[in-house]
Biopython code that builds the backbone (N, CA, C, O; Angstrom):
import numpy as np
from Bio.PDB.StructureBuilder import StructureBuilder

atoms = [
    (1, "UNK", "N", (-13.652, -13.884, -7.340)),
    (1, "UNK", "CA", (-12.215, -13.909, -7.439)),
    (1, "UNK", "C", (-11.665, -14.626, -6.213)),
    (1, "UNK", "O", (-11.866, -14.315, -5.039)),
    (2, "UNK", "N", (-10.889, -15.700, -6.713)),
    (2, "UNK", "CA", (-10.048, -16.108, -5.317)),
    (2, "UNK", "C", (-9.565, -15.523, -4.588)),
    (2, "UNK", "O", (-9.365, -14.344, -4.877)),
    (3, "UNK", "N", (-9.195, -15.946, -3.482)),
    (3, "UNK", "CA", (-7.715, -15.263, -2.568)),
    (3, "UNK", "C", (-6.516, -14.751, -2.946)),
    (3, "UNK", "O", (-5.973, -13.649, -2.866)),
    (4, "UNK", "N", (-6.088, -16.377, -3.600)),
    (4, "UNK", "CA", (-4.552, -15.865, -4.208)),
    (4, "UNK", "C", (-4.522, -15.159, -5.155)),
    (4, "UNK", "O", (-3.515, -14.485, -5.370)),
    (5, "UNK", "N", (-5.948, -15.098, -6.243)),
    (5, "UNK", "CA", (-5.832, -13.763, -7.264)),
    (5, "UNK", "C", (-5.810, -12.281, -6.852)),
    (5, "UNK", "O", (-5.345, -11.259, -7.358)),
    (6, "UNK", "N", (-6.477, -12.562, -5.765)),
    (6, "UNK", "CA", (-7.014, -10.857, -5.188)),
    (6, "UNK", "C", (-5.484, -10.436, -4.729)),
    (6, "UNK", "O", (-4.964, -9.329, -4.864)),
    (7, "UNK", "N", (-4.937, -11.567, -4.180)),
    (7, "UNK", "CA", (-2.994, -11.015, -3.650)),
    (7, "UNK", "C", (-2.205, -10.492, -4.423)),
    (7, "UNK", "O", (-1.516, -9.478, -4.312)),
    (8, "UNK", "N", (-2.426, -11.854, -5.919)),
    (8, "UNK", "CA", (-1.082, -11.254, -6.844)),
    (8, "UNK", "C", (-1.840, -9.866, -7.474)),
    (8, "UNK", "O", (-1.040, -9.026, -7.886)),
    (9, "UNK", "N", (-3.086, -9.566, -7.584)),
    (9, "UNK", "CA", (-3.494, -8.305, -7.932)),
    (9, "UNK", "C", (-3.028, -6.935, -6.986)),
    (9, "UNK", "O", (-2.587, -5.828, -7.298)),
    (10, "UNK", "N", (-3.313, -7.500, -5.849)),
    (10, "UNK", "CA", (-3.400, -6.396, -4.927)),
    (10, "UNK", "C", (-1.588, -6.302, -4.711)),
    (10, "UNK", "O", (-1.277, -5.207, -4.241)),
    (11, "UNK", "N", (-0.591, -7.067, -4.920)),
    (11, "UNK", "CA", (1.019, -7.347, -5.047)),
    (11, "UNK", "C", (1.451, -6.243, -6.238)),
    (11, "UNK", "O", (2.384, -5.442, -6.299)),
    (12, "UNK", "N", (0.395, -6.549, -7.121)),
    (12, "UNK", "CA", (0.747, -5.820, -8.787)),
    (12, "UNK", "C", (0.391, -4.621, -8.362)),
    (12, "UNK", "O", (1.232, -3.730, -8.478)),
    (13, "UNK", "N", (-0.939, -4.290, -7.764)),
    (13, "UNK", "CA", (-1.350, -2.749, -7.795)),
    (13, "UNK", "C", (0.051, -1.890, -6.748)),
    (13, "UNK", "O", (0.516, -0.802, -7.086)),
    (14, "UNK", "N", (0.413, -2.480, -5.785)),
    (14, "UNK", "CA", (1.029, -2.428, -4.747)),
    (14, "UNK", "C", (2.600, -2.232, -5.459)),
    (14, "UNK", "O", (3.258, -1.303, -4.991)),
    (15, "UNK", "N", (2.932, -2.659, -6.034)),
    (15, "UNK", "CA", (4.167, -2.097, -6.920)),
    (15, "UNK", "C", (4.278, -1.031, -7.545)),
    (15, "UNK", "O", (5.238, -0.269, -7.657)),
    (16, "UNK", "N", (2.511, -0.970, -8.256)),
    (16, "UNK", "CA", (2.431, -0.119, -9.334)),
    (16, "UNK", "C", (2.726, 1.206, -8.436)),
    (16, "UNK", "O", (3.555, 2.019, -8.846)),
    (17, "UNK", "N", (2.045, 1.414, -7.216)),
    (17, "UNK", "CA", (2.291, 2.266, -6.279)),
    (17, "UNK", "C", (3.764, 2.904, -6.198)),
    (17, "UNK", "O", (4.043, 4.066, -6.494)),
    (18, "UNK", "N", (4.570, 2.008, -5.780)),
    (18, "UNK", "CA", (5.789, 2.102, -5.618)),
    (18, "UNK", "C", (6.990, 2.802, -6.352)),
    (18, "UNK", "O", (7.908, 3.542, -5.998)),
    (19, "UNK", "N", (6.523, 2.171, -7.674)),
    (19, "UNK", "CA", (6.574, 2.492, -9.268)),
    (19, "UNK", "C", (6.467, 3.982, -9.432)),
    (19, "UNK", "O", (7.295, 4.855, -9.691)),
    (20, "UNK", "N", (5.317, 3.984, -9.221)),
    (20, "UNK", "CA", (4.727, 5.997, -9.025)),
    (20, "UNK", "C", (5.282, 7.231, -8.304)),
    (20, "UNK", "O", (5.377, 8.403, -8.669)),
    (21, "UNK", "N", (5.666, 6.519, -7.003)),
    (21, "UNK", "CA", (6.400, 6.851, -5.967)),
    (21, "UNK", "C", (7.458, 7.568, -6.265)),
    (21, "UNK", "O", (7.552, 8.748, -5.924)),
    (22, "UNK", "N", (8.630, 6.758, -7.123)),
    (22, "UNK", "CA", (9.951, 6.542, -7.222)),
    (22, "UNK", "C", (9.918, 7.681, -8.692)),
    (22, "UNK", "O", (10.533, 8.746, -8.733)),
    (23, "UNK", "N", (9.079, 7.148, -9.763)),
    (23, "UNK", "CA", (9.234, 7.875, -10.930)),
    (23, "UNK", "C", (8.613, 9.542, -10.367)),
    (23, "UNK", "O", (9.434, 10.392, -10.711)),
    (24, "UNK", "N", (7.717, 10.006, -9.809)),
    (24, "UNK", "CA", (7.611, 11.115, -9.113)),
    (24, "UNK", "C", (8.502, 11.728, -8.187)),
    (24, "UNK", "O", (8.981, 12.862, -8.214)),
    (25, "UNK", "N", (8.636, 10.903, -7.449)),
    (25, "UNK", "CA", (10.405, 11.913, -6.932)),
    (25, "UNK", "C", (11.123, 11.586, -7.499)),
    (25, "UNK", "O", (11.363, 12.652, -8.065)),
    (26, "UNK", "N", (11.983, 10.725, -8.030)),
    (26, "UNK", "CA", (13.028, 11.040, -9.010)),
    (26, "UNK", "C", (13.296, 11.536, -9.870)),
    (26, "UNK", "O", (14.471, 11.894, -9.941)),
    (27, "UNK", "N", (12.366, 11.847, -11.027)),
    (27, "UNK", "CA", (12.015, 12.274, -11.905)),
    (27, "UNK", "C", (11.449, 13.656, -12.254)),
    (27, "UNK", "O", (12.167, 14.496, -12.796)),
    (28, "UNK", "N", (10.200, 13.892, -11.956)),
    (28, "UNK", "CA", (9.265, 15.116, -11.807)),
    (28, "UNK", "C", (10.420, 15.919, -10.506)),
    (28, "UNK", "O", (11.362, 16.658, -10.795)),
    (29, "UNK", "N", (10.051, 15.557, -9.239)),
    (29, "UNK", "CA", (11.414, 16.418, -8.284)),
    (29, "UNK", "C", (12.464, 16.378, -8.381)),
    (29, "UNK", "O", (13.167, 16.843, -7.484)),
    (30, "UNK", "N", (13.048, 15.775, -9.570)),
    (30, "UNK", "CA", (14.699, 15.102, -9.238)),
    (30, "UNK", "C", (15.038, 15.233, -8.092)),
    (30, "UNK", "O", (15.514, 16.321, -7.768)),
    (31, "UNK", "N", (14.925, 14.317, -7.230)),
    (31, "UNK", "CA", (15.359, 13.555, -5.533)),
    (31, "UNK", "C", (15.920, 12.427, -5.841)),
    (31, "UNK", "O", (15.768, 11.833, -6.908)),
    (32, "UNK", "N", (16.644, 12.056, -4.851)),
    (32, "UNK", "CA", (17.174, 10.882, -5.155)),
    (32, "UNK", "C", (16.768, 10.020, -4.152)),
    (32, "UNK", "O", (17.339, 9.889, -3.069)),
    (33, "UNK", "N", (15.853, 9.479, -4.491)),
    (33, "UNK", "CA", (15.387, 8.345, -3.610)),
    (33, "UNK", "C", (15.698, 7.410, -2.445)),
    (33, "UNK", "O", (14.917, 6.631, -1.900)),
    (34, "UNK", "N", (16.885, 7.614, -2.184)),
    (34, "UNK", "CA", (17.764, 6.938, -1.910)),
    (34, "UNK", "C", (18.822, 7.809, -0.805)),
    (34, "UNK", "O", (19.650, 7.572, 0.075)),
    (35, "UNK", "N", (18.302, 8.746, -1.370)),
    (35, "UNK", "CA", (19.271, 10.479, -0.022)),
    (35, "UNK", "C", (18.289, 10.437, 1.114)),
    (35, "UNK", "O", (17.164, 10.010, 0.851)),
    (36, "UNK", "N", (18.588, 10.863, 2.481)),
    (36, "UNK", "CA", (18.028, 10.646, 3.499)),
    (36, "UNK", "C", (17.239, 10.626, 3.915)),
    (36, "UNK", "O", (16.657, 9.780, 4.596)),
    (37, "UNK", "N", (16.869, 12.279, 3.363)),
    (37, "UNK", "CA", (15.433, 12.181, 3.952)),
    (37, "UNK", "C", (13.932, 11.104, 2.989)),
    (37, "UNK", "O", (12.868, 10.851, 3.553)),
    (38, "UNK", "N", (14.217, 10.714, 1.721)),
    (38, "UNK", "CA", (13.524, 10.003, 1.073)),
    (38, "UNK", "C", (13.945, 9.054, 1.278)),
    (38, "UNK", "O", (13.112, 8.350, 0.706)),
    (39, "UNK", "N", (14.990, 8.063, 1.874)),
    (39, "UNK", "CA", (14.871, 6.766, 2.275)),
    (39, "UNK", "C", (14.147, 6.318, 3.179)),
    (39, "UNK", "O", (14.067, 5.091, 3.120)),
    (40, "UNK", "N", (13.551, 6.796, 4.038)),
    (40, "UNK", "CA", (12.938, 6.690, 5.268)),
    (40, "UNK", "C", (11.196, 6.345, 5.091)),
    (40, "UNK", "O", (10.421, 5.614, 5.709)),
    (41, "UNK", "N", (11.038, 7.363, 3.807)),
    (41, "UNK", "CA", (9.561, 7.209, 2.635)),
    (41, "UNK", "C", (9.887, 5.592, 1.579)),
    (41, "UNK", "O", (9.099, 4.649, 1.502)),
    (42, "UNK", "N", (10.891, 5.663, 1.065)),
    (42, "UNK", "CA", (11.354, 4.765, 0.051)),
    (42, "UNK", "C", (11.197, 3.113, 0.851)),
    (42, "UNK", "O", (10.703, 2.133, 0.292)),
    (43, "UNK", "N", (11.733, 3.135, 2.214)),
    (43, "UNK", "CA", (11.612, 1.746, 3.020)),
    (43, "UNK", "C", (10.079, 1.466, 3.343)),
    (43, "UNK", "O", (9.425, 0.431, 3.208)),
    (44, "UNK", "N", (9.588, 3.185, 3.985)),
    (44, "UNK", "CA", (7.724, 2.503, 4.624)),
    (44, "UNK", "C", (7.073, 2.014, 3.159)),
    (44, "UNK", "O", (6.164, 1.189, 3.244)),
    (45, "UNK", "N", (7.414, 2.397, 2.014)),
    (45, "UNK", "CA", (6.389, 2.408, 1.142)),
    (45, "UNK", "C", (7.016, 0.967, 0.335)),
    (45, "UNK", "O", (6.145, 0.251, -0.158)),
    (46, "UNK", "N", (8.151, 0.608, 0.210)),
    (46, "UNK", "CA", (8.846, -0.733, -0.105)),
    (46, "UNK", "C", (8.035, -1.881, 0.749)),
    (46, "UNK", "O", (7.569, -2.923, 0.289)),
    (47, "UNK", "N", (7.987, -1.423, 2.111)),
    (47, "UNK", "CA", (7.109, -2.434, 2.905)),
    (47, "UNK", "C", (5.967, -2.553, 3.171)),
    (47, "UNK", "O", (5.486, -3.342, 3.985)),
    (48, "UNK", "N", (5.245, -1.540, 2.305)),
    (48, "UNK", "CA", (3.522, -1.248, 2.075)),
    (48, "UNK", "C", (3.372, -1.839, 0.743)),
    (48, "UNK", "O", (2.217, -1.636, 0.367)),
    (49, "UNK", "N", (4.346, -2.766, -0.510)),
    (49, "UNK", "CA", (4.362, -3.253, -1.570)),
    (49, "UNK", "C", (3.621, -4.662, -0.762)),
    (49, "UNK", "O", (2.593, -5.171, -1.209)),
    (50, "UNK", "N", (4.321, -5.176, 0.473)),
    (50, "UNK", "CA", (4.367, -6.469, 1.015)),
    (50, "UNK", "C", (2.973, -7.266, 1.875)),
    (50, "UNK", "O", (2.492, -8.394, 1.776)),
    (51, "UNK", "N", (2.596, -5.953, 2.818)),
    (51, "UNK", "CA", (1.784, -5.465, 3.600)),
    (51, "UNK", "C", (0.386, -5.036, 3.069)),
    (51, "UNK", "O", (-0.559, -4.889, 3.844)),
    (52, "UNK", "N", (0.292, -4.862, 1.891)),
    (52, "UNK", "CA", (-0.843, -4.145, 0.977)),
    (52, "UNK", "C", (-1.883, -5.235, 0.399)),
    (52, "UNK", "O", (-3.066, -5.019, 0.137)),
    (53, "UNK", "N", (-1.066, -6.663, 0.235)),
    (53, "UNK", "CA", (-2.521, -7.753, -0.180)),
    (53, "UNK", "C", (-3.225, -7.736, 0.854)),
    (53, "UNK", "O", (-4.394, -7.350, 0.842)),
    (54, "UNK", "N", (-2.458, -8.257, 2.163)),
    (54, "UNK", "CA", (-2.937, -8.378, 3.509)),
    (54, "UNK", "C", (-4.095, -7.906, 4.023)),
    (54, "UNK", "O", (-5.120, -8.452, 4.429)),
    (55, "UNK", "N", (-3.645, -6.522, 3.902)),
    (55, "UNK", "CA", (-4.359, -5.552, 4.023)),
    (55, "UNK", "C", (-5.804, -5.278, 3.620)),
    (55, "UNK", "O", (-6.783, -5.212, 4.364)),
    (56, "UNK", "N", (-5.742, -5.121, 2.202)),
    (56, "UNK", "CA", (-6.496, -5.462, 0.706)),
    (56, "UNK", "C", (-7.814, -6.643, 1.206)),
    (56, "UNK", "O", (-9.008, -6.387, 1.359)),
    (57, "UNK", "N", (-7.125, -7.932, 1.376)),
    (57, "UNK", "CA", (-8.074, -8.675, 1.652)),
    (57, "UNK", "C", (-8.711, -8.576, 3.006)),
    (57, "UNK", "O", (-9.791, -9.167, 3.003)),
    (58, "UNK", "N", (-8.407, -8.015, 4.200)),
    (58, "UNK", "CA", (-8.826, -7.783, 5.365)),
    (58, "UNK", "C", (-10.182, -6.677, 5.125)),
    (58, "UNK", "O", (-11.393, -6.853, 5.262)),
    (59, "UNK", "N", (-9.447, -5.583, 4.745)),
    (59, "UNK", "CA", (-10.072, -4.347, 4.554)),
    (59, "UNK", "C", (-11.194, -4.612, 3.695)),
    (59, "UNK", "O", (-12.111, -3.812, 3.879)),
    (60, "UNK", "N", (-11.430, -5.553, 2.740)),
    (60, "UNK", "CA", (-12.617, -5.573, 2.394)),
    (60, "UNK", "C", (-13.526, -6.642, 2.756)),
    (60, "UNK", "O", (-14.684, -6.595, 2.340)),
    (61, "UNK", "N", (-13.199, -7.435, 3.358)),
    (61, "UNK", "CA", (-14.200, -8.100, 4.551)),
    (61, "UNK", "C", (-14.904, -7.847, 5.596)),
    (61, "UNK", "O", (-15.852, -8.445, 6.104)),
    (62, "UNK", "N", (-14.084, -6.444, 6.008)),
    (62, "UNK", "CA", (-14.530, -5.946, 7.206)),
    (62, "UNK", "C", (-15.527, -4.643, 6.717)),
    (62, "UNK", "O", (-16.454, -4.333, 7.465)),
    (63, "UNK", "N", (-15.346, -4.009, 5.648)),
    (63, "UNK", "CA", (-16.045, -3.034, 4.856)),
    (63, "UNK", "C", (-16.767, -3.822, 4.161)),
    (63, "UNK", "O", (-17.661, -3.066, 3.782)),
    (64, "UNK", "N", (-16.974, -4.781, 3.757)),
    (64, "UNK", "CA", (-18.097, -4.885, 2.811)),
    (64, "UNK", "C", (-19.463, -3.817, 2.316)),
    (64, "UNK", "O", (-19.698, -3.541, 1.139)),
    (65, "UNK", "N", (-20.167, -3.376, 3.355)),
    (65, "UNK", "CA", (-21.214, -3.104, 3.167)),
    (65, "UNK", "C", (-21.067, -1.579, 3.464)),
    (65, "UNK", "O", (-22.011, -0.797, 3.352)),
    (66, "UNK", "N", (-19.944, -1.255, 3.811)),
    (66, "UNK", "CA", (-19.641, 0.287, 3.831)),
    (66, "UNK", "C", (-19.554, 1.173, 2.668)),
    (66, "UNK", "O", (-18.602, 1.104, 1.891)),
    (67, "UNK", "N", (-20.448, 1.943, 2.536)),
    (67, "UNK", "CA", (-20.318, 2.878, 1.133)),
    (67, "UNK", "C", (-19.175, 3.741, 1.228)),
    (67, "UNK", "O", (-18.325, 3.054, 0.663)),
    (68, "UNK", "N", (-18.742, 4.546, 1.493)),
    (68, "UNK", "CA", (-18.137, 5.266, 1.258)),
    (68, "UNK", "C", (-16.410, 4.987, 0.986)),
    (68, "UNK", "O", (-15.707, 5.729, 0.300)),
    (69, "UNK", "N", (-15.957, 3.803, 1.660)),
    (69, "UNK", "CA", (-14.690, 3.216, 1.259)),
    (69, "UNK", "C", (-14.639, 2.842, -0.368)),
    (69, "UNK", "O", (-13.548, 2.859, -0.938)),
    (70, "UNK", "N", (-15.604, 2.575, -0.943)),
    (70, "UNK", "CA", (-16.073, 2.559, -2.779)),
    (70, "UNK", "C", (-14.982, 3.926, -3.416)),
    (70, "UNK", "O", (-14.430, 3.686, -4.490)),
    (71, "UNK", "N", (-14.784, 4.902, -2.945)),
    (71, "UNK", "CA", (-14.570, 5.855, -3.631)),
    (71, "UNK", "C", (-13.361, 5.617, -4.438)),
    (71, "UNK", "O", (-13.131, 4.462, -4.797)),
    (72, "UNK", "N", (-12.665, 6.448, -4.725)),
    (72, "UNK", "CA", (-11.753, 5.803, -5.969)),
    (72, "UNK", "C", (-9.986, 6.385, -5.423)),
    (72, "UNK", "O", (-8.892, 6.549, -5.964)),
    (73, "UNK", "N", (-10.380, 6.482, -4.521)),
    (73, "UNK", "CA", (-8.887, 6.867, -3.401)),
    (73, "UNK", "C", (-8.999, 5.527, -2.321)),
    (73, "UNK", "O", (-8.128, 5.664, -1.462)),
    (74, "UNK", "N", (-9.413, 4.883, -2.210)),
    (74, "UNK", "CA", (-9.731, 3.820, -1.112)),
    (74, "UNK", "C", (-8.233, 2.936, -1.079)),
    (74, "UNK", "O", (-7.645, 2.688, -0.026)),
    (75, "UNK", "N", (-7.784, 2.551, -2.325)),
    (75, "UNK", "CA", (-6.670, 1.543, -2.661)),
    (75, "UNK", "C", (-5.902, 2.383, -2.335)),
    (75, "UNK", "O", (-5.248, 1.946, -1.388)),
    (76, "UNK", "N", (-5.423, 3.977, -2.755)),
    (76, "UNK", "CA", (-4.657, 4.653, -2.490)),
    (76, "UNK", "C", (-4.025, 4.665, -0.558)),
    (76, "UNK", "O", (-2.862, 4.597, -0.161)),
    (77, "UNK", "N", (-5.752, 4.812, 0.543)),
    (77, "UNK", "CA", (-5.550, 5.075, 0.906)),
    (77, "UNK", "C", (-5.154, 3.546, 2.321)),
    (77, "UNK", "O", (-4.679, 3.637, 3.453)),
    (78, "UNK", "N", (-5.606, 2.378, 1.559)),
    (78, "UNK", "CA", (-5.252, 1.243, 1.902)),
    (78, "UNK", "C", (-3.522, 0.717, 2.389)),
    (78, "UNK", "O", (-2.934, 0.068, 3.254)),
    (79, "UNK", "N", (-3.203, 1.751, 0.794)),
    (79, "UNK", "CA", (-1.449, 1.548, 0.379)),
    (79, "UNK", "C", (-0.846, 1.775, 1.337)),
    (79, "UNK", "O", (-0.017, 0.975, 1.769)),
    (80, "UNK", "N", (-1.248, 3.546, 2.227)),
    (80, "UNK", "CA", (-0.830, 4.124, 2.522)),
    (80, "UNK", "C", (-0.238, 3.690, 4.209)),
    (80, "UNK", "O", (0.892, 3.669, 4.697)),
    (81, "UNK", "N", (-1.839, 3.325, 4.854)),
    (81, "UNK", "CA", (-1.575, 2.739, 5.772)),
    (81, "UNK", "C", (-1.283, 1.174, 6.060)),
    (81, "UNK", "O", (-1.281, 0.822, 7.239)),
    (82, "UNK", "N", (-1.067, 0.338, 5.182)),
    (82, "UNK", "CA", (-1.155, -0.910, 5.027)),
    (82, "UNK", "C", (-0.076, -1.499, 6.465)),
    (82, "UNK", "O", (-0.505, -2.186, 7.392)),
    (83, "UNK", "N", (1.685, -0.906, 6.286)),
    (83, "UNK", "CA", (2.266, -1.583, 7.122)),
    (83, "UNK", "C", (1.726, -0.800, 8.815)),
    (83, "UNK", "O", (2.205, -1.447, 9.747)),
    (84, "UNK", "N", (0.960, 0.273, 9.227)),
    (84, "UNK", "CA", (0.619, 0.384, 10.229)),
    (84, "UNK", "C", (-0.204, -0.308, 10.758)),
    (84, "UNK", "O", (-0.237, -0.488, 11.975)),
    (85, "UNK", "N", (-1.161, -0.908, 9.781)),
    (85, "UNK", "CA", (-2.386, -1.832, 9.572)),
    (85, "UNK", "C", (-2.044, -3.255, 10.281)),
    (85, "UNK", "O", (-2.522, -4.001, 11.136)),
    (86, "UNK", "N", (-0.821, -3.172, 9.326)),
    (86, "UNK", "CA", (-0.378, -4.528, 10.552)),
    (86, "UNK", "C", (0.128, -4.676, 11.469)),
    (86, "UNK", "O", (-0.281, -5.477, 12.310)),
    (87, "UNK", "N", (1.047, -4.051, 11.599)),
    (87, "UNK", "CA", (1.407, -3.781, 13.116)),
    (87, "UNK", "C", (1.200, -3.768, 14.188)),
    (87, "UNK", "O", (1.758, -4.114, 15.229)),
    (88, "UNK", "N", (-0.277, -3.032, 13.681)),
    (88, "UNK", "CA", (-1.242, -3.040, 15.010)),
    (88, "UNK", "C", (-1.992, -4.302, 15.502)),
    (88, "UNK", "O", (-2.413, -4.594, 16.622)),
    (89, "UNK", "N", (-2.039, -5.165, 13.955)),
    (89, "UNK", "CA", (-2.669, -6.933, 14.052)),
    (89, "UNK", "C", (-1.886, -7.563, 15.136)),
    (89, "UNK", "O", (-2.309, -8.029, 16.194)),
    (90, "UNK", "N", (-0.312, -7.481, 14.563)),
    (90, "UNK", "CA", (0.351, -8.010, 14.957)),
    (90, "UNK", "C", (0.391, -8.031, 16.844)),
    (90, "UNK", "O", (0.107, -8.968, 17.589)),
    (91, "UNK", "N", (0.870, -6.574, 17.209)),
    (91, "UNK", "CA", (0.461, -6.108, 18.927)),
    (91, "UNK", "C", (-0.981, -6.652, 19.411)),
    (91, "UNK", "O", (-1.136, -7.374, 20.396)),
    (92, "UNK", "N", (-1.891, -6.245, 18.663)),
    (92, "UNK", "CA", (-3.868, -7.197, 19.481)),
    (92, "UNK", "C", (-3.428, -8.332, 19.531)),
    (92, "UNK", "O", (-3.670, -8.816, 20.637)),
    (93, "UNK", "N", (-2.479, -9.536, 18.369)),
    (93, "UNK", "CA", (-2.267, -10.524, 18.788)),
    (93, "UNK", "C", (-1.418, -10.886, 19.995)),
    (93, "UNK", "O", (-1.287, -12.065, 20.327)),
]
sb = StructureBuilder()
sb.init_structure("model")
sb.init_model(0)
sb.init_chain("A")
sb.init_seg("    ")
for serial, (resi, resn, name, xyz) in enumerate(atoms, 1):
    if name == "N":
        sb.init_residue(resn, " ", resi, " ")
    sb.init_atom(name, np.array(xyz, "f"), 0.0, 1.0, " ", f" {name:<3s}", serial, name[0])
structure = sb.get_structure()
């Protein structure tokens, strides 16, 4: 798989996230996404949609040969930290 496929995939999964996010608290908790204390979740995870190919393709270059990142929470847990992920690129640079 190319680069730019693995992005718009890892862009799509990375929404789908978002997607989940929003229909789970809004919905299942009725919250409003958008009230205070969930905007603050609603922005990190809006900018973990952006942050998440990046990520995606880093994270598995550097894991390749690592078993245990395989498991089936790995993308989950990629999502999660994605914009800290960079951040921190960003500061080593």
């Amino acid at each position: 798989m190319s680069d730019k496929s693995a992005q718009m995939l890892s862009f799509i999964i990375g929404f789908f996230f978002f997607w989940f996010y929003v229909f789970i608290a809004g919905s299942i908790f009725n919250n409003d996404v958008l009230s205070f204390p969930y905007i603050i979740l609603t922005i990190y995870f809006f900018i973990s949609i952006f942050t998440f190919p990046i990520v995606s393709l880093e994270s598995g270059e550097e894991t390749s040969g690592w078993e245990p990142l395989s498991s089936k929470y790995s993308l989950i847990f990629a999502y999660l930290v994605s914009p800290i992920w960079v951040i921190i690129k960003i500061f080593k640079n």
